[in-house]
Structure formats: C-alpha cells, structure tokens
Gaussian input, Z-matrix of N, CA and C with variables (Angstrom, degrees):
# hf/3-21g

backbone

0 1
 N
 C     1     B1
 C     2     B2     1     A1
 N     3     B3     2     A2     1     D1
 C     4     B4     3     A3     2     D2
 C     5     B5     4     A4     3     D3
 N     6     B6     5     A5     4     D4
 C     7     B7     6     A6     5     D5
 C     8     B8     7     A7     6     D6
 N     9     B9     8     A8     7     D7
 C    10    B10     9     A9     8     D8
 C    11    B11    10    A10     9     D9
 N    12    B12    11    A11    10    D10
 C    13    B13    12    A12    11    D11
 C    14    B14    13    A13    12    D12
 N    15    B15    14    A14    13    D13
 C    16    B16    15    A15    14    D14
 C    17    B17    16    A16    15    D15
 N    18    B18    17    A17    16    D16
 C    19    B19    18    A18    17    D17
 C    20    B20    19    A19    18    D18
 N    21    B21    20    A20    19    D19
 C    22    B22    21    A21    20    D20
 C    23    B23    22    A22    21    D21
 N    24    B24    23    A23    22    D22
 C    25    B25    24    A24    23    D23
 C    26    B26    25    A25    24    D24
 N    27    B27    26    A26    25    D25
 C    28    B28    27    A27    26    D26
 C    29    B29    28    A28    27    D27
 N    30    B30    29    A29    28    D28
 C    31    B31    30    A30    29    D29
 C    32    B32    31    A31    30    D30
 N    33    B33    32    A32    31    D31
 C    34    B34    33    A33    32    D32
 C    35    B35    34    A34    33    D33
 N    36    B36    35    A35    34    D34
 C    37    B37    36    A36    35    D35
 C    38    B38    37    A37    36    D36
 N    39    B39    38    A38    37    D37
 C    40    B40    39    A39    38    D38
 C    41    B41    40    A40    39    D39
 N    42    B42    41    A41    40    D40
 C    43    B43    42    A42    41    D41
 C    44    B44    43    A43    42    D42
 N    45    B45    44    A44    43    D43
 C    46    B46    45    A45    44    D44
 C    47    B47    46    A46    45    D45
 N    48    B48    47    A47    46    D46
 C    49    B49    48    A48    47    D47
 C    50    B50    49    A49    48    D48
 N    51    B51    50    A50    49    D49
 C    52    B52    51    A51    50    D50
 C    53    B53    52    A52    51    D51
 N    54    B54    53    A53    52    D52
 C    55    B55    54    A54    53    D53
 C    56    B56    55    A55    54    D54
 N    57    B57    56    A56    55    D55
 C    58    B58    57    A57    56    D56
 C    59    B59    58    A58    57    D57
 N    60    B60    59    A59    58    D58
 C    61    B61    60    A60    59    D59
 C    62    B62    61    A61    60    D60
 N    63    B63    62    A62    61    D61
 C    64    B64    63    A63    62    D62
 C    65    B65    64    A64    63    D63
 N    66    B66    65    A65    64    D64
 C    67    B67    66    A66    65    D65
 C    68    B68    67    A67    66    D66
 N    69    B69    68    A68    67    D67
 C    70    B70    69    A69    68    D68
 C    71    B71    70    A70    69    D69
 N    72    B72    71    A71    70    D70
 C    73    B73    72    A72    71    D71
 C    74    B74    73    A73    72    D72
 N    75    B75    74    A74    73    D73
 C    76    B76    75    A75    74    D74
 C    77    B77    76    A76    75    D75
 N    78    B78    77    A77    76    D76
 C    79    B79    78    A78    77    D77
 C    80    B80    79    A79    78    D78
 N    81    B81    80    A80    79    D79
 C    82    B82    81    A81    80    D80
 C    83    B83    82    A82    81    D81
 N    84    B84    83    A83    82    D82
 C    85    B85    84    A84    83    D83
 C    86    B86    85    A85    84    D84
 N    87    B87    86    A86    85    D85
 C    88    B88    87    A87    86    D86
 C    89    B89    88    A88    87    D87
 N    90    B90    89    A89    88    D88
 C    91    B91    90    A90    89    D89
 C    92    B92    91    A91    90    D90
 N    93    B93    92    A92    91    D91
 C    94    B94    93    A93    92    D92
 C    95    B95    94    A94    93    D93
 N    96    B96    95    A95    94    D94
 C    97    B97    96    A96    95    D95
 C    98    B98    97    A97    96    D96
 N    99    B99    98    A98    97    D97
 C   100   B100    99    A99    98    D98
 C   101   B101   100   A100    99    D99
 N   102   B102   101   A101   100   D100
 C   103   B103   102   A102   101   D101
 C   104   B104   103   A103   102   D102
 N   105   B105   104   A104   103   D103
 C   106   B106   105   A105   104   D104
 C   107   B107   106   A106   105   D105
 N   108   B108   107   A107   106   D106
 C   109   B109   108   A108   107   D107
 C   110   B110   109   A109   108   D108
 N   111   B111   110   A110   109   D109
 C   112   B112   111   A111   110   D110
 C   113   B113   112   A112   111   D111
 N   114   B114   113   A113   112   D112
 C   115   B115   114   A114   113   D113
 C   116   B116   115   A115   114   D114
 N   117   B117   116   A116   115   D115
 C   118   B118   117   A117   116   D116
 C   119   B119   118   A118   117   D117
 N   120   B120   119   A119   118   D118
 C   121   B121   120   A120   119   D119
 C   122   B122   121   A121   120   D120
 N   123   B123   122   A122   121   D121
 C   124   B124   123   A123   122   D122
 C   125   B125   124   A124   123   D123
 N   126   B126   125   A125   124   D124
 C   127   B127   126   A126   125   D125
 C   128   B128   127   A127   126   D126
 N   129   B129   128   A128   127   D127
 C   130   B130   129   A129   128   D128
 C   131   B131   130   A130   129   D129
 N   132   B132   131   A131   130   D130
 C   133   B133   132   A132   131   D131
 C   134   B134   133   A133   132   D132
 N   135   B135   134   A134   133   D133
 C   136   B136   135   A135   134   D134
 C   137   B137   136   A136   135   D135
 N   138   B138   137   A137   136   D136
 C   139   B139   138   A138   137   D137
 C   140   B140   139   A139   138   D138
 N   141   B141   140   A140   139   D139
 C   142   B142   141   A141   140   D140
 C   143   B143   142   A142   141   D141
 N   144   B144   143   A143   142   D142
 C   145   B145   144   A144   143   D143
 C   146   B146   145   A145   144   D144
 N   147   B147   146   A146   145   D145
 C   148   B148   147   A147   146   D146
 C   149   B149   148   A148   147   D147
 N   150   B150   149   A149   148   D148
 C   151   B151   150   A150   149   D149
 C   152   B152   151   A151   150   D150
 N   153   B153   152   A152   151   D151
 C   154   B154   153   A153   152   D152
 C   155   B155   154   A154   153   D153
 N   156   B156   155   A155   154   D154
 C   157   B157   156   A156   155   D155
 C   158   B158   157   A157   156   D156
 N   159   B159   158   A158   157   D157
 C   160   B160   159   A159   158   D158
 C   161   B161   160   A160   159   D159
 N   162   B162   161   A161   160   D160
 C   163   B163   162   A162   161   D161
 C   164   B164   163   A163   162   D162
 N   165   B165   164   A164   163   D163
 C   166   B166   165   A165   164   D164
 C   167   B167   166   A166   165   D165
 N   168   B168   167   A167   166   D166
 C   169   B169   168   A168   167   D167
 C   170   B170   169   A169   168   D168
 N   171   B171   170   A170   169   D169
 C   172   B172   171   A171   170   D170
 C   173   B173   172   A172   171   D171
 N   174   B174   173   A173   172   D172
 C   175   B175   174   A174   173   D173
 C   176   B176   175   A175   174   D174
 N   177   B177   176   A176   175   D175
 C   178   B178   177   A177   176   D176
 C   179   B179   178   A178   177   D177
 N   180   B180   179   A179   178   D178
 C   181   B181   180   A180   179   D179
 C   182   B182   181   A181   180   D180
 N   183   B183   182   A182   181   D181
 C   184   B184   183   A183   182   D182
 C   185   B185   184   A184   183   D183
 N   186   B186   185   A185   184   D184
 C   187   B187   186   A186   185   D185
 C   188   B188   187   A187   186   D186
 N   189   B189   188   A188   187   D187
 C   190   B190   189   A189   188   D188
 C   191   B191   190   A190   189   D189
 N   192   B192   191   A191   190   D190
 C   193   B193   192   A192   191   D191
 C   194   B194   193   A193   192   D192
 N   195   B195   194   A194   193   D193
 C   196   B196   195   A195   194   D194
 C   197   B197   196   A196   195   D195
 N   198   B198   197   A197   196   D196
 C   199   B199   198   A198   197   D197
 C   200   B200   199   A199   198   D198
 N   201   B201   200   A200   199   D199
 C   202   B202   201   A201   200   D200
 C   203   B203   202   A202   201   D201
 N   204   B204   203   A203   202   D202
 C   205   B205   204   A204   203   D203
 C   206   B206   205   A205   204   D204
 N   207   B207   206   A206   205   D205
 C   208   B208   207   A207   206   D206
 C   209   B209   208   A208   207   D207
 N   210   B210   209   A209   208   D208
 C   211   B211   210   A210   209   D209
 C   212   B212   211   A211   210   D210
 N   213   B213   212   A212   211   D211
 C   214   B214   213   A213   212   D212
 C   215   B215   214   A214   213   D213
 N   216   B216   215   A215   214   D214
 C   217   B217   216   A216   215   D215
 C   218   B218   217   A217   216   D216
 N   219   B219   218   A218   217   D217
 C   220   B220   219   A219   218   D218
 C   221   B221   220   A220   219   D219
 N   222   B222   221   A221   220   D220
 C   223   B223   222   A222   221   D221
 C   224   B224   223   A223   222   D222
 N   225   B225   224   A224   223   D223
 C   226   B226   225   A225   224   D224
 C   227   B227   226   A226   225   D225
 N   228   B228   227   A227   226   D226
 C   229   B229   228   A228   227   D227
 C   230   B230   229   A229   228   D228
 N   231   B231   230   A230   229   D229
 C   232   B232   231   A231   230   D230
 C   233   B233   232   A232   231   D231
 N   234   B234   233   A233   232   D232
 C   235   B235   234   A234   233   D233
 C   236   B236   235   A235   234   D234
 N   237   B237   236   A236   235   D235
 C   238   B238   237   A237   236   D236
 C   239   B239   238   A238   237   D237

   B1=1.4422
   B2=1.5241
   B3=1.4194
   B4=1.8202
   B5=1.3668
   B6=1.5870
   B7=1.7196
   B8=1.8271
   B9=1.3267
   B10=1.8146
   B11=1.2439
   B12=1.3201
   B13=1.4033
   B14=1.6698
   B15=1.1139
   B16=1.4161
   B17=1.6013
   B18=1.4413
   B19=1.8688
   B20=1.3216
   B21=1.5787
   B22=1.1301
   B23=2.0140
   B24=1.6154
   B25=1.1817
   B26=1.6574
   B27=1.1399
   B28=1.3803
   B29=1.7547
   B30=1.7643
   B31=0.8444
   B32=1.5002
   B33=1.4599
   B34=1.7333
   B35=1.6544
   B36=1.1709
   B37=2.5450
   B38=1.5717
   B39=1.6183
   B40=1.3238
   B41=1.1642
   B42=1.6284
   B43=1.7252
   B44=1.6609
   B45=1.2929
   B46=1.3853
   B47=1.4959
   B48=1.2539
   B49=1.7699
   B50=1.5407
   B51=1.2706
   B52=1.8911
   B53=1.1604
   B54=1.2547
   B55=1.6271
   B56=2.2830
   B57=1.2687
   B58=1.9641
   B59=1.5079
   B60=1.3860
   B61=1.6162
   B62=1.6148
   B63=0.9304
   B64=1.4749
   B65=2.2271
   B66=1.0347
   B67=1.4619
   B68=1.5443
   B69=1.5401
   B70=1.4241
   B71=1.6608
   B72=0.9491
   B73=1.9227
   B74=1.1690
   B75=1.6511
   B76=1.7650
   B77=1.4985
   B78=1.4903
   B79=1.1300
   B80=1.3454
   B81=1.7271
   B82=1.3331
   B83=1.0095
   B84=1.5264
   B85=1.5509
   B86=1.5980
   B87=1.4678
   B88=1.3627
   B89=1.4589
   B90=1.6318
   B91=1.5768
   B92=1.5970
   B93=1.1161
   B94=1.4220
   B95=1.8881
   B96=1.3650
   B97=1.7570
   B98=1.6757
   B99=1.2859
   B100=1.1868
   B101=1.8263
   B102=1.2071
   B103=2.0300
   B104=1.5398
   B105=1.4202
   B106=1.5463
   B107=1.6820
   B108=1.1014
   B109=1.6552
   B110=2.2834
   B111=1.1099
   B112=1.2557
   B113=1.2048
   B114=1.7053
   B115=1.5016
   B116=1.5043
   B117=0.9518
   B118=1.9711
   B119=1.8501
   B120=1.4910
   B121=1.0996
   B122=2.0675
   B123=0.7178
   B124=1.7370
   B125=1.3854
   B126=1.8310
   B127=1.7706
   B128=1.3725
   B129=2.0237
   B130=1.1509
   B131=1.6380
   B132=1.8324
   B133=1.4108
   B134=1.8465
   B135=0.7916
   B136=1.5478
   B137=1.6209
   B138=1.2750
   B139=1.1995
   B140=2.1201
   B141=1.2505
   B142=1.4545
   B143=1.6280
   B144=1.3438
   B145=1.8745
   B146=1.4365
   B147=1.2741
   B148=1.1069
   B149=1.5543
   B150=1.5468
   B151=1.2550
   B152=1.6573
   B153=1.8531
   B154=1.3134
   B155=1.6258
   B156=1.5769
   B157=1.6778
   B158=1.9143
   B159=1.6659
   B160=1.2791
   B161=1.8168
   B162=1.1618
   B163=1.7598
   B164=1.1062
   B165=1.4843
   B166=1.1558
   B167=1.8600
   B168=1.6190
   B169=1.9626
   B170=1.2794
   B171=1.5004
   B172=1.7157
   B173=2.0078
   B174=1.6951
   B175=1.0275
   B176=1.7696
   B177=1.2295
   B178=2.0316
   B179=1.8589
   B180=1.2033
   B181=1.8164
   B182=1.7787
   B183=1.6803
   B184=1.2087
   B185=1.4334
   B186=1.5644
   B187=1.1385
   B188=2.0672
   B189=1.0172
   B190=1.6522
   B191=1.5768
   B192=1.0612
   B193=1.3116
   B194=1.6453
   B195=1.1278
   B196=1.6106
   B197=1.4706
   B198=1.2676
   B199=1.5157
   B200=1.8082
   B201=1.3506
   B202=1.8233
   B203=1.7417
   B204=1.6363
   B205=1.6915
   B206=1.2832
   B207=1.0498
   B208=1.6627
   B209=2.1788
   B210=1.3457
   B211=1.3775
   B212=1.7706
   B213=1.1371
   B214=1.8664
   B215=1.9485
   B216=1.2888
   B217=1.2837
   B218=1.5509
   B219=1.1963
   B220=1.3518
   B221=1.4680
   B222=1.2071
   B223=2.1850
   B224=1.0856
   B225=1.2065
   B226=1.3475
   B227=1.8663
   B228=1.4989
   B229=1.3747
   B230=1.7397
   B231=1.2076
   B232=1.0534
   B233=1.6302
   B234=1.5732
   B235=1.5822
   B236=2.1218
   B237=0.6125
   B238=2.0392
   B239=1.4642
   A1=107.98
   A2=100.40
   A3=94.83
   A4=91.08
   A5=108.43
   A6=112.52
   A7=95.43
   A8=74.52
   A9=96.05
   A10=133.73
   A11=114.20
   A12=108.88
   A13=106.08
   A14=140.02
   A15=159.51
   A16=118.23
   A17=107.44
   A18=100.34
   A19=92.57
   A20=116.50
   A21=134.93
   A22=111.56
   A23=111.28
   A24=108.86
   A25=97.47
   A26=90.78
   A27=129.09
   A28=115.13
   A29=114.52
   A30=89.81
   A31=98.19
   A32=131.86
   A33=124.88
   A34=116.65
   A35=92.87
   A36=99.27
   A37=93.58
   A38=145.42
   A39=137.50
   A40=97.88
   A41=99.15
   A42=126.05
   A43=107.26
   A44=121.43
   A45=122.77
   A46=119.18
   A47=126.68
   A48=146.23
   A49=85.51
   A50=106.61
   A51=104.49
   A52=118.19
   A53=122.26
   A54=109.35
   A55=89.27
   A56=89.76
   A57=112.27
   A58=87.47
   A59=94.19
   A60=110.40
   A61=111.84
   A62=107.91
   A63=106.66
   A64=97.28
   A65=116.05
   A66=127.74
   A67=94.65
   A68=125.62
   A69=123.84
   A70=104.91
   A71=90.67
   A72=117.59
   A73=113.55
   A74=95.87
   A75=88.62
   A76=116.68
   A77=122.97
   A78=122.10
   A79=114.39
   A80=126.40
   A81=140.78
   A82=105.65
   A83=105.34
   A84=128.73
   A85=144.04
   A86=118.36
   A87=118.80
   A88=120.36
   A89=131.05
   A90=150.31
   A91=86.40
   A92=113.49
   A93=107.46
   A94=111.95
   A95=108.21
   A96=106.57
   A97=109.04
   A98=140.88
   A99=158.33
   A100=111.74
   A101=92.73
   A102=114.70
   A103=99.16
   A104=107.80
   A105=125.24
   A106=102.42
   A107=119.47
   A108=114.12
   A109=98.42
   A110=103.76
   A111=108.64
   A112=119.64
   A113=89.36
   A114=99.02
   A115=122.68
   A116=119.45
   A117=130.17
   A118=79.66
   A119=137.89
   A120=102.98
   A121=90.61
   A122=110.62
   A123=116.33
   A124=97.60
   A125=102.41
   A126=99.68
   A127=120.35
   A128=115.57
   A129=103.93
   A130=134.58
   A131=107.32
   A132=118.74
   A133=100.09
   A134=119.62
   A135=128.63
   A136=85.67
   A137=151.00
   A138=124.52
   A139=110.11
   A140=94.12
   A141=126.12
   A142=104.92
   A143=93.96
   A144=113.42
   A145=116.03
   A146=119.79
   A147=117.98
   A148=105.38
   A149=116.03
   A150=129.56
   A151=118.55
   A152=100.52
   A153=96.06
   A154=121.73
   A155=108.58
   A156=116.67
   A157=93.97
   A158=91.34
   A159=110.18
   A160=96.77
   A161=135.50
   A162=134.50
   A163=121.14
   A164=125.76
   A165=127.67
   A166=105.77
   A167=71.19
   A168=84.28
   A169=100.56
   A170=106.46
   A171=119.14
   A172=86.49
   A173=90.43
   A174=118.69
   A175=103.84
   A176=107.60
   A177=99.13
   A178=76.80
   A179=83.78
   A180=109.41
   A181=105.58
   A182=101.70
   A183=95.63
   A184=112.37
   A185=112.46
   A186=116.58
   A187=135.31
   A188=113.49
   A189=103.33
   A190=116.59
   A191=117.45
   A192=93.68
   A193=140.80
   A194=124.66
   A195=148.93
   A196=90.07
   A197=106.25
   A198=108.29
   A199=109.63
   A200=112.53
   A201=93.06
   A202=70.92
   A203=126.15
   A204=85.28
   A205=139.43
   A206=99.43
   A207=116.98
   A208=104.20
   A209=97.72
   A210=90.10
   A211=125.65
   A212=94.03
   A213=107.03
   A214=97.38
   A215=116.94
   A216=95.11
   A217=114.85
   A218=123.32
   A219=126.76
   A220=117.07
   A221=95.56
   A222=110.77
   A223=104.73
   A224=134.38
   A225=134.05
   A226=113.91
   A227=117.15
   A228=132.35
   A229=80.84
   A230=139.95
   A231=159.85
   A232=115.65
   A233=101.56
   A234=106.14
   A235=90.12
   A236=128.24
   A237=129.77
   A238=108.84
   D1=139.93
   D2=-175.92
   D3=-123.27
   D4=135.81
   D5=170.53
   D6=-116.60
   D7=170.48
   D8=149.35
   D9=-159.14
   D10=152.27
   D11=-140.52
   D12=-93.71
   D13=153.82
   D14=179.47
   D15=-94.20
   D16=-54.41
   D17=156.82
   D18=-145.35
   D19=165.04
   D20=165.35
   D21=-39.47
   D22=143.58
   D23=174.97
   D24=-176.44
   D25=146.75
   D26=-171.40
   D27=-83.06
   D28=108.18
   D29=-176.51
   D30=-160.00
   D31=-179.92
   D32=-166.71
   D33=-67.44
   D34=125.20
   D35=-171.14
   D36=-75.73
   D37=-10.62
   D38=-151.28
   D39=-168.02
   D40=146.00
   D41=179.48
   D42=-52.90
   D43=-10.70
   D44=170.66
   D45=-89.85
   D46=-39.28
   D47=178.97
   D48=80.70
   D49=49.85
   D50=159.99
   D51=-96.66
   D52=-14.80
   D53=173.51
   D54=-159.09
   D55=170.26
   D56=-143.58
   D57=-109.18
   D58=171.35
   D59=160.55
   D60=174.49
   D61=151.48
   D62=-138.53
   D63=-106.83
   D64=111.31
   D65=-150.79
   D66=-93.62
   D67=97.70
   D68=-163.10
   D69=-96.85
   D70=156.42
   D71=177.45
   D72=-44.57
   D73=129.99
   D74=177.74
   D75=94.92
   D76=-50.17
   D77=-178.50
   D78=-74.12
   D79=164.41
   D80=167.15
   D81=-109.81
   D82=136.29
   D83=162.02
   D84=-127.88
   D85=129.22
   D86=-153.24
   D87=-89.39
   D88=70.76
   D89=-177.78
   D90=-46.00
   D91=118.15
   D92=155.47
   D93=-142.81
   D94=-14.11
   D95=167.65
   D96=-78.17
   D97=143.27
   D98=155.34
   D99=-6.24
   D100=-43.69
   D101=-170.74
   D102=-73.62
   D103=-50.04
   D104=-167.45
   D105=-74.51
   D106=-40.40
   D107=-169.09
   D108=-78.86
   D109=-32.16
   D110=167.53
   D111=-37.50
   D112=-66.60
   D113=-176.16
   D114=-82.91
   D115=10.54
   D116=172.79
   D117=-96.22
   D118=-71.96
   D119=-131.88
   D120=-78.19
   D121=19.16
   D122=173.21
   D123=-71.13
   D124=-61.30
   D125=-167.01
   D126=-62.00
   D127=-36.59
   D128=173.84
   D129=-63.29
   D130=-23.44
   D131=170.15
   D132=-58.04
   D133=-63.14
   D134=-159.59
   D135=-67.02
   D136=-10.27
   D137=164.46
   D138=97.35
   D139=6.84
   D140=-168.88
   D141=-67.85
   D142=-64.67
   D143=-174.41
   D144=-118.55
   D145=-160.36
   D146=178.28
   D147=179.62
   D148=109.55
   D149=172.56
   D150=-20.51
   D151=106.40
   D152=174.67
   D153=-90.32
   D154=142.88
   D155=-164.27
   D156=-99.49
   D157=118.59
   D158=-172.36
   D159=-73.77
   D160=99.39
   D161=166.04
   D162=-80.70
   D163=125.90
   D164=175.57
   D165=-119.22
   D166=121.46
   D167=174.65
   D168=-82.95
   D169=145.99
   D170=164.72
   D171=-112.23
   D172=147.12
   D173=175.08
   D174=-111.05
   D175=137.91
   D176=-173.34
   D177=-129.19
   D178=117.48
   D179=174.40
   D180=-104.04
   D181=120.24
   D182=174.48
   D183=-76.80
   D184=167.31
   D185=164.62
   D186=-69.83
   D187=122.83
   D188=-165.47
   D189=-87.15
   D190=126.01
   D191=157.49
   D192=-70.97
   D193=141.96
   D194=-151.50
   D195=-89.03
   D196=150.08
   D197=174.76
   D198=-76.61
   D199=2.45
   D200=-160.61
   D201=-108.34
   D202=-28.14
   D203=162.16
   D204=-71.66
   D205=-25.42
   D206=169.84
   D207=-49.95
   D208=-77.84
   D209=170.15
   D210=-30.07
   D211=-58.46
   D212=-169.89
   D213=-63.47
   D214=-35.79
   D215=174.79
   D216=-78.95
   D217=-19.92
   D218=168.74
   D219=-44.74
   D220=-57.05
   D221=177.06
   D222=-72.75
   D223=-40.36
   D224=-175.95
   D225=-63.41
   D226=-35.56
   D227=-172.94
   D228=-74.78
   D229=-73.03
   D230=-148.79
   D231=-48.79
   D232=-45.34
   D233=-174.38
   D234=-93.30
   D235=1.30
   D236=158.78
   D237=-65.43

C-alpha cells in the first residue's frame, strides 16, 4: 500500500511500536509488511494520509523510418 502523507505525524518505525519516527508532509510511503499496511490504513481513517494512486504513463512511439528505407525509396523513385 502506498500513502501520502498530509502533515507530519508521529507514529511506530517496527512490528513491535518500540521505537517512533516521525512520517513528514508531502512525502509517499510504501506499507507493504502486514504491521505497516495496518498502520497506513489507521493514518488514512484518522485523516493523517491519503491513499497514493500509483499512474502509469504509456508513451505511443511512432514508427521511424530507417535510412536503408529511405535509400530504397530513393532508387525505387529513380528507376520510374
């Protein structure tokens, strides 16, 4: 799960909540152990984060022409 965060907040770095770290504004972050997705959908209930939308651009690449078509239509115009 990827969030991102809305303001800075304070919350458990390990599957134990033995030691903190403080999850700042603005940034995205990638929950992907069991403990961690818990605790994202905590922040988005509490109004904390907010589910980040993974986008994938497609790029549409035209096709180029090659110089040996380029050539071959050259000879080809040529013997007409």
């Amino acid at each position: 799960m990827k969030i991102k965060m809305k303001e800075n907040y304070v919350a458990q770095a390990d599957p134990n909540g033995g030691s903190t770290m403080l999850y700042e504004k603005n940034k995205e972050y990638n929950f992907e152990a069991g403990w961690q997705v818990k605790l994202g959908a905590t922040m988005i209930e509490r109004g904390k984060a907010e589910k980040s939308l993974v986008i994938t651009e497609k790029k549409v690449v035209q096709p180029t022409e090659t110089k040996i078509k380029k050539v071959l239509k050259k000879i080809l115009k040529k013997k007409k």
